[in-house]
C-alpha positions in Angstrom: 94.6 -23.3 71.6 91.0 -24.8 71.6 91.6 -28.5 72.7 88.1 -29.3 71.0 88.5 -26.9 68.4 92.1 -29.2 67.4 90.3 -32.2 66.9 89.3 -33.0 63.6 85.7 -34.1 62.4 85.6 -37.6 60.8 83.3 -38.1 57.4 81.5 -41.2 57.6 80.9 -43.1 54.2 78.0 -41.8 52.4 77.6 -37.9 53.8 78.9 -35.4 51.4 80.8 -31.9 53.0 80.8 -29.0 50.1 82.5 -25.7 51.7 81.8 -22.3 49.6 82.8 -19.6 50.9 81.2 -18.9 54.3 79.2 -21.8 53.7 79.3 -25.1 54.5 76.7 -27.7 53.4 76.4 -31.3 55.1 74.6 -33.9 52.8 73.8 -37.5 53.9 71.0 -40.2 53.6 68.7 -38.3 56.0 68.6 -35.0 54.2 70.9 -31.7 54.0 71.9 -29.2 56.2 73.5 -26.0 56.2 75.3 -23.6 57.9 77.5 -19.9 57.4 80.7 -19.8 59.1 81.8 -16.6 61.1 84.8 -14.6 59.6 87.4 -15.7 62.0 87.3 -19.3 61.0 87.7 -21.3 57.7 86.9 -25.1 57.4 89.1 -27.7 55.0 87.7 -30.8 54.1 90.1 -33.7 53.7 90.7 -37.5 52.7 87.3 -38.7 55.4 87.6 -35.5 57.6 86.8 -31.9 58.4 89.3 -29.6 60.0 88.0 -26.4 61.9 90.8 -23.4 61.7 91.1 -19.9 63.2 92.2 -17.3 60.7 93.8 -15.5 63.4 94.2 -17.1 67.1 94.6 -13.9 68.7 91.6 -12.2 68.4 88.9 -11.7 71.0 86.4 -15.0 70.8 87.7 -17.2 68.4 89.2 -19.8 70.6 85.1 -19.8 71.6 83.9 -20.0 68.0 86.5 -22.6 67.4 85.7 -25.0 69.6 81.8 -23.8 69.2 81.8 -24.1 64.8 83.9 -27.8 65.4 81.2 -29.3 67.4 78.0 -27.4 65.5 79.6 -29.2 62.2 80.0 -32.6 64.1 76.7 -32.2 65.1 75.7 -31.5 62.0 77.5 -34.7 60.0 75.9 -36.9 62.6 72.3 -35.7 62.0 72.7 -36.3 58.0 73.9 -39.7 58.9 72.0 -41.2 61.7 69.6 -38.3 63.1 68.9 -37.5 66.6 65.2 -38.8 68.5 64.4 -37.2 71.9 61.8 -38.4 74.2 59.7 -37.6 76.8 57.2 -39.1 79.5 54.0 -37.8 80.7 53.1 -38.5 84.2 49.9 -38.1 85.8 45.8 -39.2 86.1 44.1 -38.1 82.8 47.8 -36.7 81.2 48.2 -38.2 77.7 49.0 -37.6 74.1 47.8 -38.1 71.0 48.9 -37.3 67.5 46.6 -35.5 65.6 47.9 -35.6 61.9 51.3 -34.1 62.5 50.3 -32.2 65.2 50.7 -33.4 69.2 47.6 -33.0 71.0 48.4 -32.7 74.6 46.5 -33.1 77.8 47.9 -32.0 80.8 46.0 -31.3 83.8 44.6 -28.0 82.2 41.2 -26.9 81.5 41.7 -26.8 78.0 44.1 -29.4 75.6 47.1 -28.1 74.1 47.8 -28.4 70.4 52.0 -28.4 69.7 52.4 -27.6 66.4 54.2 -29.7 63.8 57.7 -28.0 63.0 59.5 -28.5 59.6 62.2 -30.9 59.6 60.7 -32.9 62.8 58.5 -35.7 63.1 56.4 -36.8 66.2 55.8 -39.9 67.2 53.6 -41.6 70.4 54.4 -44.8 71.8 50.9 -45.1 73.9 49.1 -42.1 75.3 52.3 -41.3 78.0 55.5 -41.1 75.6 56.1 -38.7 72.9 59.8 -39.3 70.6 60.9 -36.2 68.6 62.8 -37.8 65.9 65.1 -34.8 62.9 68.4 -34.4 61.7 69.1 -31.2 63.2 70.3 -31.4 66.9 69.4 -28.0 67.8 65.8 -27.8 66.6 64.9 -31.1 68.3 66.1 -29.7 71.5 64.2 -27.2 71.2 61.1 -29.2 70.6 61.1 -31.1 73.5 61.8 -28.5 75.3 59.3 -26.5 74.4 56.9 -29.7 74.7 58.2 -29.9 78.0 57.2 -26.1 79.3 53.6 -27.0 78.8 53.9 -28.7 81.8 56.9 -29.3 83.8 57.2 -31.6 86.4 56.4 -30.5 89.6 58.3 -31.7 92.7 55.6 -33.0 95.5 53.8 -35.6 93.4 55.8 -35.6 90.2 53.2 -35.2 87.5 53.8 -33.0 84.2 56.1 -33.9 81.7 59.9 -34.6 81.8 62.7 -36.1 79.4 62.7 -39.9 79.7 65.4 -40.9 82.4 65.2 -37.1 84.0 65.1 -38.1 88.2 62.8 -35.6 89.6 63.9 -34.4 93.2 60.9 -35.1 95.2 59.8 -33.3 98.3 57.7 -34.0 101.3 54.7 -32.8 101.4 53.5 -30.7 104.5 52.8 -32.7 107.5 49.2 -32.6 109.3 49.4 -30.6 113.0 51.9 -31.5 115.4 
């Protein structure tokens, strides 16, 4: 048995769960989202909560899509509600960020500045020219984001400039000492 898989999803007041089919559609005061359900599970919504079950416990997998489908549904009633908001920090002499419209415009210690597209469903903020916050309702997507924000220039270990998630420690290393 899937010990996450078990526990049950709680509704909280104001998000709407409609299941047809394979389908199950999440709506709340930040938007809707959707998502199709593999053929080994079926969901039941109750009085304030959403139980996850296997059609058959047996097969190869589902214990893994069980838990898996329990939490992607969680994750999904607590974007409609409340949303999720990654950030990030830029470290570095002449790194910043800028919005540009929608878009982030991003320098980094390159020759040229990076332009990181706006992505539906996601909306950038800058707190001054070294923080960026990723604010959406869908986890996934603004993981993604930041991550992908973060690739542009990652930090590097001697110094500790580039770009990292806000709170990330950065292992530092010493640099190479002058002749013995």
């Amino acid at each position: 048995m899937s010990r996450i898989g078990k526990v049950p999803v709680k509704i909280p007041s104001g998000v709407q769960v409609k299941v047809d089919g394979r389908k199950i559609e999440v709506k709340g005061s930040k938007g809707t989202l959707s998502r199709e359900l593999p053929a080994e599970l079926k969901v039941e919504v109750g009085e304030g909560i959403i139980n996850v079950i296997p059609v058959a416990v047996d097969a190869e997998g589902t214990k893994a899509l069980w838990g898996l489908y329990r939490v992607l549904i969680n994750n999904m009633v607590v974007g409609v509600s409340s949303g999720y908001k990654r950030e990030l920090e830029i470290f570095g002499v002449g790194y910043k960020v800028e919005l540009k419209g929608k878009d982030l415009n991003i320098a980094a210690g390159l020759s040229y500045q990076v332009l990181f597209k706006a992505r539906p469903g996601l909306e950038y903020k800058t707190d001054g020219p070294s923080k960026i916050v990723i604010e959406g309702i869908d986890k996934e997507s603004v993981g993604q984001a930041a991550a992908d924000i973060r690739r542009i220039r990652p930090p590097e270990p001697y110094k500790g400039k580039g770009i990292r998630y806000a709170g990330e420690r950065i292992r530092r290393k010493a640099g190479k000492t002058a002749g013995k």
